[in-house]
Steps between C-alpha positions, in 0.01 A plus 500: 500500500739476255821673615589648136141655521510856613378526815247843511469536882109597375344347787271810538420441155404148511300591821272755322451251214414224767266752649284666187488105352340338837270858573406411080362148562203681700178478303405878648640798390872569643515849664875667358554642841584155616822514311587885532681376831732176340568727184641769652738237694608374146699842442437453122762701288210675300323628866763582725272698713191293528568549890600853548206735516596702243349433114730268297377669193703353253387143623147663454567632155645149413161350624275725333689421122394126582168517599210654263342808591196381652720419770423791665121398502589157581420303854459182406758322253382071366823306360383213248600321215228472224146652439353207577668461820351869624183402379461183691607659794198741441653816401338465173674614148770724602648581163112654444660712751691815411846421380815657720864513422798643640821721371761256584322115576297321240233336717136427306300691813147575514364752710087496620516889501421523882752342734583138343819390267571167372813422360626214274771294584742314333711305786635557847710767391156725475464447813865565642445791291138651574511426917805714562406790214147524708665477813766772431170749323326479793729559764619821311205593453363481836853723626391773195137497599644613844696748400276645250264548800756801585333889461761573219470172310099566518512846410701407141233233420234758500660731320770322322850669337611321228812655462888358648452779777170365573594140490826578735276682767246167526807281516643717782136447660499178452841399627602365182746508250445807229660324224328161586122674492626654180509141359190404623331792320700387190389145563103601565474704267160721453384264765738698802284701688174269525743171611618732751183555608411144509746464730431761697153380562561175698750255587538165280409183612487237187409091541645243307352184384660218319234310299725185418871431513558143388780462221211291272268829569827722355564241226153500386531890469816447263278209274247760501709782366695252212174369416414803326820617340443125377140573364681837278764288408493119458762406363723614752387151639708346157792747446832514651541810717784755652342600776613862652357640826543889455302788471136566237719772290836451425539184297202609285682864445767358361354190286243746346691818481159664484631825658796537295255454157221741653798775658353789286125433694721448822730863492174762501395331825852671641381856431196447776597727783505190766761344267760788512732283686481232211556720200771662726640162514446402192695832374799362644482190353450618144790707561713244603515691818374152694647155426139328564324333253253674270333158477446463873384831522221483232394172638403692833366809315244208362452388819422832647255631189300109498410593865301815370177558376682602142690178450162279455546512136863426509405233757315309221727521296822374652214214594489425166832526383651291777265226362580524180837421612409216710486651812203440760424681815299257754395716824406320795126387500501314820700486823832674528532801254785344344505601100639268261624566179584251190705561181530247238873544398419418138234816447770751662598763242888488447502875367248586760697408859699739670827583252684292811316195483614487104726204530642310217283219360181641678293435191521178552267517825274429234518165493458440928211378615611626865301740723646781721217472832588810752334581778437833713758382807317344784574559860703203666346199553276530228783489294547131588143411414434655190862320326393186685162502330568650202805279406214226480293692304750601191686337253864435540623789742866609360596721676416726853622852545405728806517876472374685812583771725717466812666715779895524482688431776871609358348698200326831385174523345474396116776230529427137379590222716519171361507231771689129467359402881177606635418397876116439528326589828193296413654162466829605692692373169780705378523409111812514282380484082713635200360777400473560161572888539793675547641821558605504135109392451367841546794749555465637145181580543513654889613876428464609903508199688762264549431119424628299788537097439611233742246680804275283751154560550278480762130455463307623803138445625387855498613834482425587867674167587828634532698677740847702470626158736359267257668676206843518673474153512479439141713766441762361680475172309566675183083505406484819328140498278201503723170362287188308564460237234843375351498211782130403431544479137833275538345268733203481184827412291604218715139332475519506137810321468483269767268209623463635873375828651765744558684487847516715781823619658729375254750658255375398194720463207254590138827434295385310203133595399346384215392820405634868510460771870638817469399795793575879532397736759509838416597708827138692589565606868712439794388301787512831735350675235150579730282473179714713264512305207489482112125461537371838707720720253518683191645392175864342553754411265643314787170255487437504118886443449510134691170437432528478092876355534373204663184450311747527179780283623188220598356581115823464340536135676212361436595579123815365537345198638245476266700558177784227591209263568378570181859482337580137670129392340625582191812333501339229670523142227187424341388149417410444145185434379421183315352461161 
């Protein structure tokens, strides 16, 4: 091993990944008890108690936002890459099955409506992901099903009490935290009382099958998912391209400014009574009370009001108006639920972007023939194949920016880190690239957070796949930004610039590219954070505030880029033509 590699100590890590990989080369279903035992061992920072015998509920609650609802129902869960891959394996047309999602993982999952879930996935990271999340649900849920056996937990399921008093009294029954069981009624919604019951009624004992695992059987799920964003848009085959790996809402906020044109349809939706914590908020800001953004805010109040019954009509509309502006919304059609989205540069409506995208010379977009392709941010490996393809696919690629979530090791919540080294746990490199942002990049724009340049980044396997000695490690090496697919995308970089496959176990100097990288991480969660994270809450400034900085600082650049490519063009000697 290289000696300026951080050394983890994970070897409890790397044991459970040895053991779920060899148990998933079985052609029969793997029974989840099998790794309950070399799980627990791990000591992962996100289920400290997996031994004890008391209910890690937060480790629960953390499962339970990642896996759909059906979950509950669920005994039997098949891991595969395409349709046709389920089909010839004789499970028929799953996605004639109904469709299930979760709160905080976008997974395309199918569920047969009696005990049988199939899951898409996009790379090995779905499964460092999936095994441990299942794992984790079902030993917590076998240690609630026992206490919920109790007299007093029993007695409150038949005749439940919906009130804090109520909730307390069943916590204090069931040995577990009342403030923790208050989040999982938050987090379960109308759906409380009858989970409980489900897991009152039995203990859990899922199987797990692995349908194929080769990296051609992943790669053909990528070609599959290109091929149609390729089929709605050709000539993304032709044009050159900045590609940007983010999220499906905030580039498109601010290039169409929809919101901001349609704010008096937007402010009635704040006198609903379930909204009296928005127009509270929203009080504040008109009053100057608040320093956040009245942009960012009415970009979530869209959000919000599109996800109801009564924003079908204003759905339609921003549909059309975003392709009037050149603006087209690709969702996934097949394999991983990965939407893609493509602006034409030269359709974008100078007086229609967000008032701080209005930067001198913008009208002259008009003349670019360039594309902006982002993509709903994959999970970790896939990362890697979907650049490596793609950059095949697509015209001159000019540029590659990375916005994504990450946990903060020397940080608060809503800060930006912007990373110069990234060590990769897949390929054991540790990469050092100029990045094209810096504090200065985005600090204008960050009203809570802080912007902190110069960090390193690690990108990890898995969420479970860490453990407070593992972190120390990095910590101690100055890694401060914990992530899952900077390292996967760079090592996608190095293939597209040089004649060899990237290496393993090297430092890898980037300096030099032929083309443009910039990442931020905005600061979700901390690593000891037990599944409280910008994702399970409420409306926070603290995630809209980092989140629209860095998608604004990545718009601005590709602008920048774009316009002095446009400028050298023009200065650019022209031949005369003879007569």
């Amino acid at each position: 091993m290289d000696r300026k590699t951080p050394r983890t100590g994970s070897e409890e890590i790397e044991l459970y990944i040895r053991t779920y990989y060899s148990l998933l080369r079985s052609s029969a279903d793997v029974q989840i008890r099998t790794l309950e035992e070399v799980h627990a061992n791990m000591g992962s920072s996100l289920h400290p108690r997996a031994r004890g015998l008391d209910p890690d509920l937060p480790a629960f609650i953390y499962g339970s936002l990642r896996l759909p609802p059906c979950i509950m129902q669920v005994e039997r869960v098949l891991l595969g890459q395409t349709s046709e891959l389920f089909r010839q394996r004789g499970f028929g047309d799953v996605e004639s099955w109904q469709p299930v999602a979760a709160a905080a993982r976008r997974r395309r999952s199918f569920f047969d409506g009696e005990r049988t879930m199939a899951c898409y996935i996009a790379s090995g990271t779905d499964i460092d992901d999936i095994l441990p999340l299942l794992t984790a649900f079902q030993i917590e849920w076998n240690k609630l099903h026992t206490r919920l056996r109790g007299e007093m937990a029993r007695a409150f399921l038949r005749e439940p009490v919906d009130t804090p008093e109520g909730l307390g009294a069943l916590a204090s029954g069931m040995g577990v935290d009342p403030e923790d069981l208050a989040r999982l009624r938050q987090v379960w919604g109308g759906r409380f009382w009858s989970m409980l019951e489900a897991v009152a009624s039995g203990p859990k004992r899922m199987t797990v099958r692995l349908l194929a695992g080769s990296l051609n059987d992943y790669r053909r799920g990528i070609q599959q998912w290109f091929e149609h964003v390729e089929e709605v848009f050709p000539e993304v085959r032709k044009r050159p391209v900045y590609f940007v790996s983010s999220n499906p809402h905030s580039l498109v906020n601010l290039l169409s400014g929809f919101a901001l044109r349609h704010e008096s349809e937007l402010i009635p939706v704040l006198e609903r009574p379930e909204n009296a914590d928005l127009r509270q908020e929203w009080q504040e800001i008109e009053a100057r009370h608040l320093p956040s953004s009245r942009e960012n805010f009415l970009y979530y109040v869209l959000k919000k009001h599109l996800q109801t019954a009564d924003g079908a009509a204003l759905h339609r509309q921003r549909a059309a108006e975003e392709q009037s502006s050149g603006i087209l919304r690709i969702p996934s059609a097949h394999g991983p639920d990965i939407t893609a989205q493509v602006v034409e540069l030269s359709r974008l409506r100078p007086d229609g972007v967000d008032p701080r995208l209005r930067v001198e010379g913008l009208e002259r977009l008009a003349e670019s023939d360039a594309l902006l392709l982002n993509i709903d941010y994959p999970l970790g490996m896939a990362a890697f194949l979907i650049l490596s393809h793609l950059a095949t696919r697509v015209g001159d690629l000019r540029g590659v920016y990375i916005i994504g979530k990450a946990a903060a090791l020397n940080g608060v919540i809503g800060d930006i880190m912007i990373p110069g080294v990234v060590h990769d746990e897949h390929s054991q490199n540790t990469y050092l690239f100029a990045n094209c942002f810096t504090a200065e990049s985005v600090a204008d724009m960050l009203v809570y957070g802080t912007a902190l340049d110069n960090q390193k980044g690690v990108s990890v396997r898995g969420t479970f796949l860490q453990t407070p000695r593992y972190m120390d490690v990095f910590y101690r090496e100055g890694y401060t930004d914990i992530e899952m697919e900077a390292g996967p995308y760079l090592s996608a970089v190095y293939e597209l610039y040089r004649p060899k496959r990237h290496p393993e176990n090297e430092i890898v100097n980037l300096q030099g590219l032929p083309f443009d990288v910039g990442i931020l991480h905005y600061a979700s969660d901390t690593p000891l954070s037990k599944g409280r994270n910008l994702g399970s809450g409420s409306l926070s400034y603290f995630g809209m505030d980092p989140t629209y900085a860095a998608a604004l600082a990545t718009l601005r650049r590709v602008f920048e880029m774009e316009l002095a490519r446009l400028e050298g063009a023009s200065r650019r000697p022209r031949l005369a033509v003879a007569r």
